[in-house]
C-alpha positions, 0 to 999 in steps of 0.5 A: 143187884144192877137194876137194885141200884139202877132203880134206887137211882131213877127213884132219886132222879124223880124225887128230884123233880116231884116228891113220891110219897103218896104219888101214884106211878106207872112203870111202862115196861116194868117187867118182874118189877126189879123197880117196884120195892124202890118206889114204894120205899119212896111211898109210892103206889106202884104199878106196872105194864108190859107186853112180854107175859115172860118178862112179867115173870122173871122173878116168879109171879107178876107184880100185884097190880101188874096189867099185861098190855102194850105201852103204845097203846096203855089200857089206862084212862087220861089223866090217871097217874102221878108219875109215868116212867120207863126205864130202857124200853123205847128201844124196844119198841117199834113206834118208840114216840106213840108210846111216850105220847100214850104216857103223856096221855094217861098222866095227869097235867101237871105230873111226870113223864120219866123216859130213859132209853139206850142211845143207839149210837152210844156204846151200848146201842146194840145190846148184845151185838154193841159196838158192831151195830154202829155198822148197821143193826142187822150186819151186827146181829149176823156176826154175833150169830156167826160168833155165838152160833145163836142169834141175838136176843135183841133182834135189830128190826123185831125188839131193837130199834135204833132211837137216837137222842135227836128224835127224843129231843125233837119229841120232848120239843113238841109237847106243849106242857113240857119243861 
C-alpha cells in the first residue's frame, strides 16, 4: 500500500512538470517494480534497473523490461529516455553523484531527471537505525545490533551513506541545463 501511493504521487509530481503519456521513463533503483502500474496508467512506456537480482524479485518475477545493471554506471545509450527518475536510492549508493550524472546522461536534452532520496540528517536518515544515526552512522548501527541482536539491513559505509540536501543541491547547481 505505501509505495502504491508513494508511486501515485511521484507520477503526479512528474506530471507536474512534463506529461507521461507516450514518454519513455527509467526508474533507476525500481526494484519489484511497485512504481511501474503508476506510469503506465499515466501512458507511459516503463522500465527499470537495479543492481540487487533480490530486490528485482521481491514481488515474484522481475518487471518485463527490467535490466539488472548498476545505476552508476547505466548500460543505456545517451539521450535515450524521456524520463529518468529514482525514488529512495542515492542513499544507497556509494558514489550517489555518478549516479545522477549517469541519469543526465542516458536522458534526453530537454527531458526530466526525477531524483528523491532519504536526507541523512532527517529523522529517517538511518533507515532502520533512525534517529540514533545523527550520532554517527556506525555508533547507530551498533546499538541497534545490541538491542535486535542482528545487524542492520541497511549497513552505514556498505548500503547507507549519509547524502545531505547541501550535496544535491550543490549537484543540481552544476548541471548546465537545469532549471
Amino acid at each position: 500500500h505505501f509505495y502504491g501511493m508513494l508511486a501515485q504521487d511521484s507520477v503526479d509530481q512528474i506530471a507536474s512538470y512534463q506529461d507521461l503519456d507516450g514518454r519513455w521513463v527509467l526508474d533507476v533503483g525500481g526494484g519489484p517494480g511497485y512504481f511501474a502500474d503508476a506510469f503506465r496508467s499515466a501512458g507511459a512506456t516503463y522500465n527499470s534497473l537495479d543492481a540487487d537480482l533480490g530486490e528485482l524479485s521481491g514481488l515474484g518475477d522481475p518487471e518485463p523490461g527490467t535490466v539488472l545493471g548498476s545505476g552508476m554506471d547505466l548500460p543505456f545509450r545517451d539521450n535515450a529516455f524521456d524520463v529518468t527518475y529514482s525514488s529512495n536510492v542515492l542513499e544507497h549508493v556509494n558514489k550517489p553523484w555518478t549516479m545522477a550524472d549517469e541519469m543526465v546522461r542516458v536522458t534526453k536534452p530537454g527531458g526530466l531527471v526525477f531524483l528523491s532520496y532519504t536526507l541523512w540528517w532527517g529523522p529517517w536518515g538511518g533507515h532502520e537505525t533512525a534517529p540514533w544515526h545523527l550520532l554517527g552512522g556506525h555508533r547507530a548501527a551498533r546499538r541497534f545490533e545490541r538491542k535486535n541482536g542482528r545487524v542492520p539491513k541497511n549497513r552505514f559505509g556498505i548500503s547507507l551513506f549519509p547524502v545531505t540536501a547541501a550535496a544535491g543541491l550543490a549537484w543540481a547547481r552544476q548541471q548546465p541545463d537545469s532549471v
